[in-house]
Structure formats: C-alpha cells, structure tokens
C-alpha positions in Angstrom: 250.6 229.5 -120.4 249.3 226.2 -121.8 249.1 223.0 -120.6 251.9 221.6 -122.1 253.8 224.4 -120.3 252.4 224.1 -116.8 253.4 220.4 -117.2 256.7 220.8 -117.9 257.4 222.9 -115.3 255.7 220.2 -112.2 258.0 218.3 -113.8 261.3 220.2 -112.8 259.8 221.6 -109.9 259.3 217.7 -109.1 255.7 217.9 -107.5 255.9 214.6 -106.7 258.6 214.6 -104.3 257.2 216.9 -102.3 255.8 214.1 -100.4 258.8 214.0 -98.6 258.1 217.4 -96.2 255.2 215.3 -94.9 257.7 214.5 -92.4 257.2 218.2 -91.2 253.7 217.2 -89.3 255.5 215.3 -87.3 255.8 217.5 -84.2 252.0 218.5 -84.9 250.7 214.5 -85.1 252.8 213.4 -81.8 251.9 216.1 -79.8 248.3 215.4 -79.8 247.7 218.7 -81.6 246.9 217.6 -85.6 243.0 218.6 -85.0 243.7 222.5 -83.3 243.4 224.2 -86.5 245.7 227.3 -85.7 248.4 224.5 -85.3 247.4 222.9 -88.2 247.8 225.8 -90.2 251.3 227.5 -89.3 252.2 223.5 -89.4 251.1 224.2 -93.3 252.6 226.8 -94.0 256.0 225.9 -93.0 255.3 222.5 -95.3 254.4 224.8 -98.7 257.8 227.1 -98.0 259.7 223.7 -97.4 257.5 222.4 -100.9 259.1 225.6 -102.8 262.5 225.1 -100.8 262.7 221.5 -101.7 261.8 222.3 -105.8 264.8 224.9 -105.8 267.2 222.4 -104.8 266.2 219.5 -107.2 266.3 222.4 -110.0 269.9 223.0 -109.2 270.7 219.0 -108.6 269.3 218.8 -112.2 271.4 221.9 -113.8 274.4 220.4 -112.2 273.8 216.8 -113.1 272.6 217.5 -116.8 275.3 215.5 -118.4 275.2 212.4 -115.9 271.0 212.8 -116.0 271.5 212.6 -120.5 272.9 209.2 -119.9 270.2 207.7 -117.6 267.3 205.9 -119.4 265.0 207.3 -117.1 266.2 211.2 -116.0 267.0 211.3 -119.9 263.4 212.6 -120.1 263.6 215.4 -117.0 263.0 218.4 -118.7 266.2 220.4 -118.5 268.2 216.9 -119.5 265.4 216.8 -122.5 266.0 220.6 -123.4 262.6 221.2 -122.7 263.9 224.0 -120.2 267.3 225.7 -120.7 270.0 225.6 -118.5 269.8 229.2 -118.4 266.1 229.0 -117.2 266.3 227.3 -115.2 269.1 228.7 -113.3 267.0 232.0 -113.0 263.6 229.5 -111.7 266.6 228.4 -109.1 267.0 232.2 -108.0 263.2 233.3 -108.0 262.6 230.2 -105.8 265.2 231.0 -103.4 264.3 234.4 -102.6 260.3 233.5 -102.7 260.9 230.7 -100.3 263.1 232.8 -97.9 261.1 235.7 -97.9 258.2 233.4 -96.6 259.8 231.9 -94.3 261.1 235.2 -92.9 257.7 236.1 -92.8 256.7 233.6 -90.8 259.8 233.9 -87.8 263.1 234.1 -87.8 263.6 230.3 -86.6 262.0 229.5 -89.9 263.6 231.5 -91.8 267.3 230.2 -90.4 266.3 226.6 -90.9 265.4 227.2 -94.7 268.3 229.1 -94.9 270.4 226.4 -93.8 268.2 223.7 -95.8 269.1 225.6 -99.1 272.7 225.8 -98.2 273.2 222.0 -97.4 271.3 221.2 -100.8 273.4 224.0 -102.8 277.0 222.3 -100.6 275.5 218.9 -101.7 274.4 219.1 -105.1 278.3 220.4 -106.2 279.9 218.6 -103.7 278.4 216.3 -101.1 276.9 214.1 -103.4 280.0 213.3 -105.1 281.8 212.1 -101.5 280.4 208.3 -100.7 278.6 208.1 -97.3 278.5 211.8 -96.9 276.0 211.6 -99.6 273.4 209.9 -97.9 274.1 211.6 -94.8 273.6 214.6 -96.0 269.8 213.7 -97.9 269.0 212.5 -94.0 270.1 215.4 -92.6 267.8 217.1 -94.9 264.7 215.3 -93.6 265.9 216.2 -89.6 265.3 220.0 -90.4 262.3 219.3 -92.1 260.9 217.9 -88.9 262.6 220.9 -87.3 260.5 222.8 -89.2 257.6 221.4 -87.8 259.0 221.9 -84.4 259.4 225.6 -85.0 255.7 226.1 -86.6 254.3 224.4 -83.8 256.6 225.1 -80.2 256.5 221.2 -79.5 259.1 219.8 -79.4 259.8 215.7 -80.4 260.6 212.8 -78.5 264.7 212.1 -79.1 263.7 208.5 -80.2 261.6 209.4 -82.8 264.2 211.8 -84.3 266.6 208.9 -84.5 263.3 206.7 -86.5 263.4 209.6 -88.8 267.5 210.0 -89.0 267.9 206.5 -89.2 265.1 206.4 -91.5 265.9 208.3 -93.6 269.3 206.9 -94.0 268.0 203.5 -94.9 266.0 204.9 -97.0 269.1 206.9 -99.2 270.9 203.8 -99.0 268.5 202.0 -100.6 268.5 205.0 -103.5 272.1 203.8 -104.2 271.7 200.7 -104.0 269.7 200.6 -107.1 271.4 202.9 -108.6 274.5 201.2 -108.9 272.4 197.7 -109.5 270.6 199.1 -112.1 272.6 201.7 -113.7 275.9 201.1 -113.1 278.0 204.1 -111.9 277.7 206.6 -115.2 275.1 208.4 -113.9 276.0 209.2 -110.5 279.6 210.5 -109.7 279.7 209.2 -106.0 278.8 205.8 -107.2 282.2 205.1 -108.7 283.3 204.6 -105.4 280.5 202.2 -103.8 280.5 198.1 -103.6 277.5 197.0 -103.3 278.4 195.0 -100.9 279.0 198.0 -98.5 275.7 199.2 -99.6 274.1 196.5 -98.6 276.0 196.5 -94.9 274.9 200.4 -95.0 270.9 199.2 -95.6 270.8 196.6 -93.2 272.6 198.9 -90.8 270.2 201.8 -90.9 267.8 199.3 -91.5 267.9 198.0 -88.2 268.3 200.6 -86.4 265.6 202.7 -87.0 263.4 199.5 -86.4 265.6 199.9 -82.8 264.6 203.5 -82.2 261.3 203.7 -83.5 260.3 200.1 -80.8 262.3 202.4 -78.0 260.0 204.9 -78.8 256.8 203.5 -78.5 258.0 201.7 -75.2 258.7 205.2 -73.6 256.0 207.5 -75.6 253.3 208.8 -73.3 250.0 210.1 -74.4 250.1 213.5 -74.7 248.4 215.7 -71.8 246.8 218.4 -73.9 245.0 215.7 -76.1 241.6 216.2 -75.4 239.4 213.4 -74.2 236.3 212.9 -76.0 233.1 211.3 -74.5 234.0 208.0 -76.2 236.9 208.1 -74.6 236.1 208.7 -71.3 233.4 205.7 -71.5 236.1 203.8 -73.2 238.3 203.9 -70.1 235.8 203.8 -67.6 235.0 200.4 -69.0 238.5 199.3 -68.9 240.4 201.4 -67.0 243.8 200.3 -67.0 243.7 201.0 -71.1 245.4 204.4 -70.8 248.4 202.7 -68.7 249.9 200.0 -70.8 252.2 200.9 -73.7 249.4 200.1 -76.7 251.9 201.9 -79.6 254.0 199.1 -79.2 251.0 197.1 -80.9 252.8 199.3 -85.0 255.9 197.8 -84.5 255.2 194.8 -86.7 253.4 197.3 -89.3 256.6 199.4 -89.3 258.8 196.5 -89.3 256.8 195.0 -92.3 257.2 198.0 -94.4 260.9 198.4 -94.1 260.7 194.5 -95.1 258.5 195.3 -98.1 260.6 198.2 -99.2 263.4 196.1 -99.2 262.0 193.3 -100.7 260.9 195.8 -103.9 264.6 196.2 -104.0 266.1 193.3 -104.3 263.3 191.5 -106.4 261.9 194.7 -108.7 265.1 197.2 -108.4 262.8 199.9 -107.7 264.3 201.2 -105.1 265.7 204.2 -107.3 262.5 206.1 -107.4 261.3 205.7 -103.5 258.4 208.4 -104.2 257.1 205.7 -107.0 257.1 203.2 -104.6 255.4 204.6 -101.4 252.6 205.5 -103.9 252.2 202.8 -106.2 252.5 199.5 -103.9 249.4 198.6 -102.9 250.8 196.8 -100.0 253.2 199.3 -98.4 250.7 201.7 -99.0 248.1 199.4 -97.3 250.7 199.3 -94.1 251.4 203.0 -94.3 247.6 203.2 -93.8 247.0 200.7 -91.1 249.8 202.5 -89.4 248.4 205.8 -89.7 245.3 205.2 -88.6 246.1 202.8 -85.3 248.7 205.3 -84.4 246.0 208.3 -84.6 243.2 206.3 -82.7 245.8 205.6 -80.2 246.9 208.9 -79.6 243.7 210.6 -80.0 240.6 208.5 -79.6 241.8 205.6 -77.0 
C-alpha cells in the first residue's frame, strides 16, 4: 500500500478527530491515578477501541451524507464525497471496524464491550436520523462524549465527581452548538439537513446556555473536589506542607476557573469573529492562545492534584 493510499484512508478514518476520546482519561487524571501505569494502560486501551469506534461512525456519517458533503466547499474534498473511496468501500471499512472494535472491547470486559456497543448504536441511530431532528442533534454528539468518559470509568473502577460529568455534558453541548452555529453562518442550510430548521438566533440562546452552564458546574466542582486519598505524597510535598500547612485545606482548584472561563470566551470569540467554529478539532490545535490556556490549565490542575 503506498503513501498516497495510507493517506487517504486517515483521511476517512478522520485521525484527527480522535482527539475527542481524550475525554476518556478523565476518571484516570481526577482520581489521582494518571502515573500507576497498570491504570494508565487499561485507561489506553479503552481510548484506541473508542479511536476505532469513533472512525466507524464518521465513515457511516460520511456514506450517509455524500450528497449534502458534495455541496460543501470544504467536506467536497473527504475522500468518499471526492470518489477517492467508493461508497461500496467504504461501507465494508464500516463493517470490519465494527466487529474489530467490539471484539476488543469484549476482550477487555463486558462493561466495555456494552458501552461500545451502545456508542455504535447512538452514532448508527444519529447519523440516519438524529442528526436530522434539531436539538436532538447536539444532544445526541454530547451524549456521545458522557460514554466516552464512561469508558474511562469502566477501564479504571473510579468513578467521577457528578459535577464534572455535567462540565463535560454541558461542555460538550456548547461545544456542538457552536458546530451549528457556523454551519448555518457559513454555509447556509444545504449541507446539513437539520439546519433547515435552526435560527440562529436560537443557536445563539442554545451557546450561551450551555455556555454558561458548564462554566456553573465545572466552578461547583472545584469548590467541592477533594484531593484524592490514594494520591501519593511525594517528599516535596510533604516539605511543601509542612512549611505551610493549611495548603492542603483551602480549595486551590478554584484558582482554573478564569483559565476555563477564558477558553470558552476564546472559543467563542473564534466564532463570531473567524467562523471557525465548524471545524472545533482545527481550532483546539491551531490557536495558539486556546491552546496556551488548555496548557496552563493542564498543568496547574496536575500540580494541584498531584504535586501540592
């Protein structure tokens, strides 16, 4: 197989979207458990059969929406809308991927392998129907990123704090808002059957909605979050908080909420003032200032939890 090939098909397997089951280390990061390497690597695993879950249903999404995606100026150039890959192709990558990523997860336990199951059946049920039904759309892409982070409960046994499921619900909801948004801004509502029946007006009630909510949930969850007990203390640590020992005590995660807060803000604002909200994946890893807050976030939320 040449180059060319192997190209083609990242392409429809849409390798860079796979950046979305990062949401799966979520259990494994609050926890206090990302460095226990056994953890790390069932937490793995269950991200790589999510990966191959995740490419079967954007495969069938792009089978189904071939004519809509031949009208786009940008999904014009996805491989099956391009003819590159036949619709008969790719309709047998969509079975082999299926039964590769069930089998896997089956391997792994039974939990696993019922939460792929039911992730390939909401994608299936929303690529032919759900994403042709305003508002049930977008609820069903964030209902998609809850058993991701599922996932990670099962692969791990820890479970996560009910306020930080509702960041990642509402989160997640913003987020697909934000998708249709542009869509309709930028392309009008040819390419997308559900858009024919969104205002942007309600989309922008739906954004600043979700919007504020997860900012809501997320501050909740930072007031309440304790440190996790099996995080182990290391000698800098223990020094730390001898020196100033009521550290541990006061609520220091509270300390990302502007960093979270900004991001949302700059998401938006790469909305409303680029329209590139359509392609989120472009924008988490191409804006040098989200992606400097994503980072600043990461690593003061990791130092809290497992070096302070």
């Amino acid at each position: 197989m040449n180059m060319k090939k192997i190209w083609i098909y990242l392409r429809v397997f849409r390798v860079n979207q796979w950046i979305k089951n990062f949401v799966l280390f979520t259990a494994i990061i609050f926890s206090g458990k990302l460095f226990d390497i056994e953890l790390f690597g069932r937490s793995f695993y269950a991200f790589l059969v999510f990966c191959f879950l995740s490419s079967t249903s954007y495969v069938l999404n792009d089978i189904i929406d071939y004519p809509f995606d031949k009208k786009h100026p940008v999904k014009k150039n996805r491989p099956i809308a391009a003819g590159e890959i036949t619709v008969a192709q790719a309709t047998f990558i969509v079975f082999i991927l299926s039964i590769v990523s069930l089998i896997a997860a089956l391997l792994f336990s039974y939990s696993l392998f019922f939460l792929s199951l039911v992730f390939l059946v909401l994608h299936f049920f929303y690529s032919l129907y759900l994403k042709k039904k305003p508002v049930f759309d977008v609820f069903a892409i964030s209902f998609s990123f809850m058993i991701r982070t599922f996932a990670g409960e099962v692969a791990t046994g820890f479970h996560i704090p009910i306020w930080l499921l509702l960041t990642i619900f509402f989160g997640s909801l913003f987020m697909a808002s934000v998708k249709r948004h542009a869509e309709l801004t930028l392309r009008g509502s040819d390419t997308r059957e559900s858009l024919f029946r969104y205002k942007e007006h309600f989309l922008d009630f739906l954004t600043y909605t979700f919007a504020t909510s997860t900012i809501i949930a997320y501050s909740t969850y930072t007031y309440y979050m304790e440190k996790p007990p099996e995080t182990t203390q290391s000698s800098f640590s223990r020094t730390f908080h001898q020196i100033f020992p009521g550290f541990e005590g006061r609520r220091w995660l509270m300390i990302t909420i502007p960093l979270v807060v900004y991001g949302i803000a700059r998401y938006a604002q790469l909305l409303y003032e680029r329209a590139e909200g359509e392609r989120p994946e472009k924008i988490i890893t191409t804006d040098i200032p989200l992606i400097t807050t994503l980072f600043l976030w990461g690593v003061t939320t990791i130092a809290l939890i497992y070096i302070f």
